[in-house]
SELUMVO-107845 format. One line per field, with one value per residue (C-alpha): residue number from 0; residue in one letter; x, y, z. Coordinates in nm, 2 decimals. Example, Ala and Ser with C-alpha at 12.3 -4.5 7.8 and 13.67 -1.06 7.14 Angstrom:
2
i	(0:1)
aa	(A:S)
east	(1.23:1.37)
north	(-0.45:-0.11)
up	(0.78:0.71)
// end
This chain:
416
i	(0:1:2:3:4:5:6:7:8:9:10:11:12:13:14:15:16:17:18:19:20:21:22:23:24:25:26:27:28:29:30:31:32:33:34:35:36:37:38:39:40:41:42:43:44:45:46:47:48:49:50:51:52:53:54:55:56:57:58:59:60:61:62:63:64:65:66:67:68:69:70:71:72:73:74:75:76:77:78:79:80:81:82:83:84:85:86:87:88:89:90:91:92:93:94:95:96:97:98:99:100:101:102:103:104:105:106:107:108:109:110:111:112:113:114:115:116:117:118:119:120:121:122:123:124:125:126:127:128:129:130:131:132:133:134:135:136:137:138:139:140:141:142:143:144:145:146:147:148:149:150:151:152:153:154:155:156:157:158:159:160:161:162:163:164:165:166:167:168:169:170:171:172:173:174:175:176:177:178:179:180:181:182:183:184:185:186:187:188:189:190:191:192:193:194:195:196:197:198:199:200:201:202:203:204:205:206:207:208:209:210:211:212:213:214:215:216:217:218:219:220:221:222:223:224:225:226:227:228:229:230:231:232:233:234:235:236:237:238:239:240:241:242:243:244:245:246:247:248:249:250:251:252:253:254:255:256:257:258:259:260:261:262:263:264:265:266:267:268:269:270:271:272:273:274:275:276:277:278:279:280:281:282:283:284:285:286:287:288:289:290:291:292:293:294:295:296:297:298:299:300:301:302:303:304:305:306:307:308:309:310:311:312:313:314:315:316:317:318:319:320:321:322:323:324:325:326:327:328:329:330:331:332:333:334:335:336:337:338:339:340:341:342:343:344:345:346:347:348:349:350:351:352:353:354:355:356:357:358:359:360:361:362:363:364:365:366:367:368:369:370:371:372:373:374:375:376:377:378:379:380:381:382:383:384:385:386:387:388:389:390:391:392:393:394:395:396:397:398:399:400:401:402:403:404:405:406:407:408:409:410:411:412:413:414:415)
aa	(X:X:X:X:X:X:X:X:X:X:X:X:X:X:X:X:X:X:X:X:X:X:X:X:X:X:X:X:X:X:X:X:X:X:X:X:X:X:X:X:X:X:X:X:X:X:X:X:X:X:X:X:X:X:X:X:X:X:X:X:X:X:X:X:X:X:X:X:X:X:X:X:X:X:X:X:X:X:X:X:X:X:X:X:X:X:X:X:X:X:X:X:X:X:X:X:X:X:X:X:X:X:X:X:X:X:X:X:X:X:X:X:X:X:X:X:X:X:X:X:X:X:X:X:X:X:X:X:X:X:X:X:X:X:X:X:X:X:X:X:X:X:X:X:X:X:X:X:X:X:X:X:X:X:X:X:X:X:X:X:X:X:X:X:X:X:X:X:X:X:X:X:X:X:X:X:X:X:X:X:X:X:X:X:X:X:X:X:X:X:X:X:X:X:X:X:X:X:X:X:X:X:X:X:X:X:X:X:X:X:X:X:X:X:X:X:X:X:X:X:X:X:X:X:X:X:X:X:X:X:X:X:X:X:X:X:X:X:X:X:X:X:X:X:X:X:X:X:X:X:X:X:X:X:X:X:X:X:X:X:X:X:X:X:X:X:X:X:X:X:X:X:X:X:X:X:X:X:X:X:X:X:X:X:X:X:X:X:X:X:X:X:X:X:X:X:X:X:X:X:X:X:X:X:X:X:X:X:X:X:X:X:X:X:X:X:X:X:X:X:X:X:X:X:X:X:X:X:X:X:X:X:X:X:X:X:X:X:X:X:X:X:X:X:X:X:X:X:X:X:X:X:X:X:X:X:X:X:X:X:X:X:X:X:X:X:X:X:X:X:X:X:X:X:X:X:X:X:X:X:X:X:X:X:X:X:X:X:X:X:X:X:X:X:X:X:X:X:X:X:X:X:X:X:X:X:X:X:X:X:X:X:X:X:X:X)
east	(0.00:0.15:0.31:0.47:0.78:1.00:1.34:1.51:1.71:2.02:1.99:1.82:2.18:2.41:2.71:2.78:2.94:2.84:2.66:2.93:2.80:2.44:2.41:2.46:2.20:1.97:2.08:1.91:1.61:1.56:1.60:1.35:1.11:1.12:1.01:0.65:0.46:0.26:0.12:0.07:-0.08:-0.26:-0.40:-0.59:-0.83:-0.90:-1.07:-1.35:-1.47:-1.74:-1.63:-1.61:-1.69:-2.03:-2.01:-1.81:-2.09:-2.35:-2.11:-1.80:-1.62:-1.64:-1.29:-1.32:-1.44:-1.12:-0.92:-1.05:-1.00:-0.66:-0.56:-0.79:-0.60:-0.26:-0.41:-0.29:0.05:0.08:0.20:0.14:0.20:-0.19:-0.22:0.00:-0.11:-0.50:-0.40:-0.18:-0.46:-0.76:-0.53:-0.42:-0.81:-0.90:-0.62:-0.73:-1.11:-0.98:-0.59:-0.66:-0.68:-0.43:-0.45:-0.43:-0.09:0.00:-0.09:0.12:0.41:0.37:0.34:0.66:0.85:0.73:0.91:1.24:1.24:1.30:1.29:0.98:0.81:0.96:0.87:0.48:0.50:0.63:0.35:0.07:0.21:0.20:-0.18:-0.26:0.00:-0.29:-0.27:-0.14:0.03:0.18:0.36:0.46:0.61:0.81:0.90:1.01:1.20:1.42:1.49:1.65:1.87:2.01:1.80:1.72:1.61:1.38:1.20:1.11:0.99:0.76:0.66:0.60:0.34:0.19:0.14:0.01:-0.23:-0.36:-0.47:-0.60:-0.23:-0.08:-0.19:0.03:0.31:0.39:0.53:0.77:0.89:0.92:1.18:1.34:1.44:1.61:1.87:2.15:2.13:1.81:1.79:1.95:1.72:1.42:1.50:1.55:1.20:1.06:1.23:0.96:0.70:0.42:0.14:0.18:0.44:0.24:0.07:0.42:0.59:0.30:0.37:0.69:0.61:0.43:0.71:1.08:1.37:1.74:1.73:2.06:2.01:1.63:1.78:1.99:1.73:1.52:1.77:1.83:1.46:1.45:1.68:1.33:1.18:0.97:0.87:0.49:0.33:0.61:0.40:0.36:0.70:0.85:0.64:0.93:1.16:1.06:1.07:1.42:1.46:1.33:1.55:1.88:1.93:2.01:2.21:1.92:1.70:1.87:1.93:1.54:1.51:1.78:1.59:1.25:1.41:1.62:1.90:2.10:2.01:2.23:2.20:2.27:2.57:2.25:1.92:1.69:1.40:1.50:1.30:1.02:1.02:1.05:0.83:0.95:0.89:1.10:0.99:1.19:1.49:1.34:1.04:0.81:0.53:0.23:-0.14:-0.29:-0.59:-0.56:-0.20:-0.03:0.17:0.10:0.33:0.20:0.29:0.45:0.31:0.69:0.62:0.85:0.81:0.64:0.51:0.27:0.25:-0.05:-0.20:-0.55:-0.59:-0.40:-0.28:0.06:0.27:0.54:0.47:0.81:1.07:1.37:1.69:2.00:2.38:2.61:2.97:3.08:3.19:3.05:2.75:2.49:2.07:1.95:1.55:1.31:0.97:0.68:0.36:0.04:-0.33:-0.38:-0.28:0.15:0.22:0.57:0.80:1.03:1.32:1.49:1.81:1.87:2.14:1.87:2.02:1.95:1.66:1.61:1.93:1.89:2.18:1.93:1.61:1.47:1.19:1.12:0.82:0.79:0.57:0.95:1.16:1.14:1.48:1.60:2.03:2.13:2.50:2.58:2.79:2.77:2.95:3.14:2.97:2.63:2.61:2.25:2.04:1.67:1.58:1.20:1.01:0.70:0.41:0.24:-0.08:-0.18:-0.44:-0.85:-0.84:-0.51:-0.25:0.01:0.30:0.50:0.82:1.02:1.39:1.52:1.96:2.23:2.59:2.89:3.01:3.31)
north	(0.00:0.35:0.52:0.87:0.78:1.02:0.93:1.21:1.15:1.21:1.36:1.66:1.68:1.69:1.89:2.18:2.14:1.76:1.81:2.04:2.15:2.02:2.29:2.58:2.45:2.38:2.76:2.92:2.67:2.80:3.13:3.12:2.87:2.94:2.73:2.67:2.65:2.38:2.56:2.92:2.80:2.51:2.42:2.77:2.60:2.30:2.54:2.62:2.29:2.16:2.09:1.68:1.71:1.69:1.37:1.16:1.22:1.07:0.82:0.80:0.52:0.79:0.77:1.08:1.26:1.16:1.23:1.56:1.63:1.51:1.77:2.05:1.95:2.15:2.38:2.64:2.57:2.59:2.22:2.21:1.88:1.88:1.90:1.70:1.39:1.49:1.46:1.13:0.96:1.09:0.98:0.65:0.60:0.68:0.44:0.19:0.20:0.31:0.29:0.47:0.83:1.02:1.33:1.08:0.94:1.33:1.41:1.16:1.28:1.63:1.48:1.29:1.64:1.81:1.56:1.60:1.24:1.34:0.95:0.85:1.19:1.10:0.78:0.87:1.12:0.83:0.67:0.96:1.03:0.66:0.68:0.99:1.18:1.46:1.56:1.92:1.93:1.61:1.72:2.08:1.85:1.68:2.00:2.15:1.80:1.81:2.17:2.11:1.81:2.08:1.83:2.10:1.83:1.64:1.97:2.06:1.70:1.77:2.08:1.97:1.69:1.95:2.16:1.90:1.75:2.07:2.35:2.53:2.52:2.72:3.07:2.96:2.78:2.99:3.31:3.10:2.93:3.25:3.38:3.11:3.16:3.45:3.19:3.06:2.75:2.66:2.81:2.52:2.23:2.47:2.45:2.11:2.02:2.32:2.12:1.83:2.09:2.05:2.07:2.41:2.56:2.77:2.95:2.96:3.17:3.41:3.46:3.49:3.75:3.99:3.92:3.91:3.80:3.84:3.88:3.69:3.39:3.36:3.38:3.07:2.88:2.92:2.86:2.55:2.51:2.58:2.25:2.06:2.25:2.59:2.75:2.77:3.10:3.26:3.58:3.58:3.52:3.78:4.06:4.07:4.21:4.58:4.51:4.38:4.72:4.98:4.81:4.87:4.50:4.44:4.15:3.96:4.05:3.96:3.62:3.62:3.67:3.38:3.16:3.26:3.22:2.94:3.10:3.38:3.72:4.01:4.36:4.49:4.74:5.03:4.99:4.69:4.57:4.95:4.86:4.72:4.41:4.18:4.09:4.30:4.01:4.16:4.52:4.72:4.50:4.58:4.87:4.90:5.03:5.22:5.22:5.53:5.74:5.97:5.87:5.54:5.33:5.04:4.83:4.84:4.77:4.99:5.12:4.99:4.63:4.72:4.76:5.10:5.20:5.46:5.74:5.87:6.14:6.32:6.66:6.81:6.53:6.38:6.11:5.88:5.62:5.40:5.34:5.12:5.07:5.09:4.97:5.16:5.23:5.58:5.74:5.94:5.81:5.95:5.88:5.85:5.81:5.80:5.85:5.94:6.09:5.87:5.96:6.16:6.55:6.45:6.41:6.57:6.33:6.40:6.23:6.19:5.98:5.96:5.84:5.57:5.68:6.03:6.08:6.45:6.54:6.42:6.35:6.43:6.56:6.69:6.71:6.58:6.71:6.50:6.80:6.98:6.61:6.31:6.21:6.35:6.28:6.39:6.33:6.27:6.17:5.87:6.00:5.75:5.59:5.57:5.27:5.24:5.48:5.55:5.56:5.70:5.90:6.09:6.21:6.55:6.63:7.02:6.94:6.97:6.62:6.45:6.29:6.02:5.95:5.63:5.57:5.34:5.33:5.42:5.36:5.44:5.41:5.55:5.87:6.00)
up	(0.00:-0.09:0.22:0.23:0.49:0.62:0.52:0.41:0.00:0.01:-0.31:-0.13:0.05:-0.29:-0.17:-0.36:-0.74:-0.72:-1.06:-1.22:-1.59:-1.48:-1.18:-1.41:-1.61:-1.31:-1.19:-1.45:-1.48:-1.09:-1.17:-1.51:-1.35:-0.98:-0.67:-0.54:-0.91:-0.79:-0.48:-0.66:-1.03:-0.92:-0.61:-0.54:-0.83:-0.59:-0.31:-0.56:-0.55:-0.35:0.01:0.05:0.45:0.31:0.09:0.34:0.59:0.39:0.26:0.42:0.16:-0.09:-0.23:-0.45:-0.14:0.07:-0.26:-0.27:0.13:0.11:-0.16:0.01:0.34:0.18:-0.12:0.09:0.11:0.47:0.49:0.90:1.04:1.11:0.73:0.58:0.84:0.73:0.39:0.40:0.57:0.35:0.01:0.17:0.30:-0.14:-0.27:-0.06:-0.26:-0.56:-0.63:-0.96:-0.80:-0.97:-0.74:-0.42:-0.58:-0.62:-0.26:-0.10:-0.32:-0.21:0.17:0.12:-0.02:0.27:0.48:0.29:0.12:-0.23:-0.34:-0.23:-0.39:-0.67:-0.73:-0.59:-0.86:-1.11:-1.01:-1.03:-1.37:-1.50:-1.41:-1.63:-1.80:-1.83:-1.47:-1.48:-1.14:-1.15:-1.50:-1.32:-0.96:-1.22:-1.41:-1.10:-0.98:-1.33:-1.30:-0.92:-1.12:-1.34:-1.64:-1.88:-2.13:-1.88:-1.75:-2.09:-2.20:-1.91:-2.01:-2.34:-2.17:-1.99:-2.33:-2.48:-2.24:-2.07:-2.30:-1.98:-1.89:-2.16:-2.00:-1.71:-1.91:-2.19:-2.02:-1.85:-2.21:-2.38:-2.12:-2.19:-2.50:-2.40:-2.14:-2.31:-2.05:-2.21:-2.56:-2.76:-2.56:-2.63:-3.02:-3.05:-2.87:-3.10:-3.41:-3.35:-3.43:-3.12:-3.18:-2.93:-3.12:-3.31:-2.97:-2.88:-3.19:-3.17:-2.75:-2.80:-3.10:-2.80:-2.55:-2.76:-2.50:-2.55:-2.89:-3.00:-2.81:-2.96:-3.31:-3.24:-3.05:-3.37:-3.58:-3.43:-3.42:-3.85:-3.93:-3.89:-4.19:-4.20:-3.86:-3.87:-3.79:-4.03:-4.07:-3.68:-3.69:-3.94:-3.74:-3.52:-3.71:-3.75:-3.33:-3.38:-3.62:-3.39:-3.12:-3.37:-3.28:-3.67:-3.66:-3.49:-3.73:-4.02:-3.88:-3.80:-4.15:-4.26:-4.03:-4.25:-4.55:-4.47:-4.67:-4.55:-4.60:-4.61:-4.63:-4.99:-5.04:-5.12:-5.17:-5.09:-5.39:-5.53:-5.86:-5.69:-5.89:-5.56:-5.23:-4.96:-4.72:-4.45:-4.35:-4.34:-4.38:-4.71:-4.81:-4.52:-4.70:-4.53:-4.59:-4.43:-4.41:-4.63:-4.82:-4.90:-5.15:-5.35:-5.62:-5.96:-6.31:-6.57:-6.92:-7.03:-6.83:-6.51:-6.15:-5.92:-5.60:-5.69:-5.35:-5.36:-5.11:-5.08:-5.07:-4.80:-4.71:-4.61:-4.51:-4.51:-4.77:-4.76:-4.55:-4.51:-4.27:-4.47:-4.36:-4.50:-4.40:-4.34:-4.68:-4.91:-5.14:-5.40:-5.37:-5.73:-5.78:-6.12:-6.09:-6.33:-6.34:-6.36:-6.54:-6.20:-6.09:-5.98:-5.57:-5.46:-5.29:-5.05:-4.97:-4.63:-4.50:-4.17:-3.87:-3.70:-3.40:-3.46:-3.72:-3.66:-3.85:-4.17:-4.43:-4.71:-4.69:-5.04:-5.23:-5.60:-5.82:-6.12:-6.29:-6.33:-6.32:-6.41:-6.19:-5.85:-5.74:-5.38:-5.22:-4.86:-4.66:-4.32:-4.09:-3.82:-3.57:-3.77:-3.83:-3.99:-4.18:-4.24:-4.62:-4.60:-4.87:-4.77:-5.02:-5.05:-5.26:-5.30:-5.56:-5.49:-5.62:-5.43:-5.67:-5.74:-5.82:-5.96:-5.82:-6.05:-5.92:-5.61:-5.60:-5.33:-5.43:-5.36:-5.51:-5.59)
// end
């Protein structure tokens, strides 16, 4: 019959060091998953059942009733002695009718930890979970077990059974695997559980989307994740990288983009899609394009069969209708644009590159009206210590009627 003794495991007593690599492991698993979970997330639930006083008086070989007792008996994490003895009897009183009780199993394992016998919890939990992998606090005892072994691997294969099994989990769950993608102890183990594709992974990408982490050590633990084949929720996932952007974080976000594309991407010498003949799938790695009220761009096709984004603005109106970061080394370089007028009144365009560290200076800021041009060149220079540059063009309409203009060609390259 199961018992909850009270020798104490000497594992419990592991001097320090005694697990060398593992402990650092298990040091940050502390630190990102923290002590008590079981306590805080799940047994507040149990005091809005029913109390089981009342069932045990009318039928006192209820075993759900003394099941339910026995939990009730420490959902408040007090653990007195009083407590834990009222809930070893009640979940030994349940086993004995019905030895099938998961949460009776899980009760005597908590007794047992309160006592400072590791073992025996651990094997009462071995048991609880061999019953029904399903039970959430069993899988979060175990979580918390393999994370005070320093086993990175084994938490997560438990958080991945709690994912799996418990939908109402995830709420409680996630948080904690999104910070930890942001800890290099965890990171790699992360991506190669995230590699299997779960069938949670997708919640995950677009938590982790609202939440970013250290931004480097995410990148790796997708791109360990991208060696099983294309991430799912790549739109979800791709809406990071303006985040990334705005951040200045650029080298994350180019590997975000890498990991997307599963090739890598680099920033061009200039311009990025200056023709407008390609996707910009990677705002504003490439042309961040805006829709507005009132002003906007959108790519179209050319009377000679090339590429535009046509900037067009209501009256009065303005705006800026594409931007994009640039990476270019300090030196001296030219901005070269072509742009035509459409079957509506021409929009002016003006033309603005910027330090992204300090966009109210601009390098360039100059307007184009293709009713006096059909071309517009500007030189600059990038002085030291900018190390990226905004490239954004904003369109004005003065006409009753608003206006457009089609923006064929848009170059940076070095000048002389």
């Amino acid at each position: 019959m199961p018992d909850a003794g009270r020798k104490r495991s000497s594992r419990r007593n592991t001097p320090p060091g005694g697990l060398g690599a593992a402990r650092v492991a298990g040091a940050a698993l502390v630190l990102l998953f923290g002590g008590g979970l079981v306590v805080s997330t799940g047994y507040a639930a149990i005091n809005r059942v029913g109390a089981p006083e009342r069932a045990l008086a009318v039928a006192p070989w209820d075993a759900r009733a003394h099941s339910l007792r026995a939990e009730r008996a420490i959902a408040d994490g007090s653990l007195s002695a009083a407590a834990v003895a009222s809930a070893r009897a009640d979940a030994l009183a349940a086993l004995r009718r019905d030895p099938t009780l998961v949460a009776s199993w899980r009760t005597l394992g908590l007794v047992a930890a309160s006592h400072g016998d590791g073992a025996a919890a651990a094997r009462l939990f071995a048991v609880s979970e061999r019953r029904s992998r399903r039970d959430l606090l069993t899988q979060i005892w175990l979580i918390e077990d393999r994370v005070q072994r320093g086993d990175v691997v084994g938490a997560l294969r438990h958080y991945d059974i709690a994912l799996r099994t418990n939908p109402s989990g995830h709420d409680t769950l996630m948080p904690i695997l999104v910070a930890a993608a942001g800890q290099p102890a965890v990171a790699p183990a992360l991506g190669r559980l995230l590699r299997s594709r779960p069938p949670w992974a997708e919640n995950y990408y677009y938590r982790l989307s609202q939440a970013i982490p250290d931004a480097q050590v995410m990148a790796g633990m997708m791109e360990v994740a991208r060696r099983g084949g294309p991430l799912p929720n790549a739109e979800t996932i791709a809406g990071m990288i303006p985040t990334l952007v705005e951040r200045r974080d650029y080298v994350a976000a180019l590997r975000l983009a890498s990991v997307l594309s599963g090739t890598t991407v680099r920033m061009p010498k200039g311009v990025w899609n200056g023709d407008f003949a390609a996707e910009n799938r990677y705002p504003p790695l490439d042309w961040a394009v805006a829709q507005a009220d009132g002003f906007g761009g959108e790519a179209r096709g050319t009377a000679a069969g090339g590429h535009a984004l046509v900037a067009f603005a209501a009256s009065e109106n303005s705006g800026t209708v594409a931007r994009q970061i640039l990476m270019l080394a300090p030196g001296n370089y030219r901005l070269a644009t072509r742009f035509a007028r459409t079957d509506r009144p021409p929009a002016v365009l003006r033309w603005r590159v910027a330090c992204a560290q300090d966009p109210k200076a601009p390098l360039v800021d100059a307007a184009s009206d293709p009713a006096r041009a059909k071309t517009g060149s500007w030189t600059f220079r990038v002085p030291a210590g900018c190390a990226a540059q905004w490239l954004s063009v904003d369109v004005t309409s003065g006409d009753p009627g608003g206006g457009e203009t089609a923006i064929e060609h848009v170059a940076v390259g070095a000048a002389g």
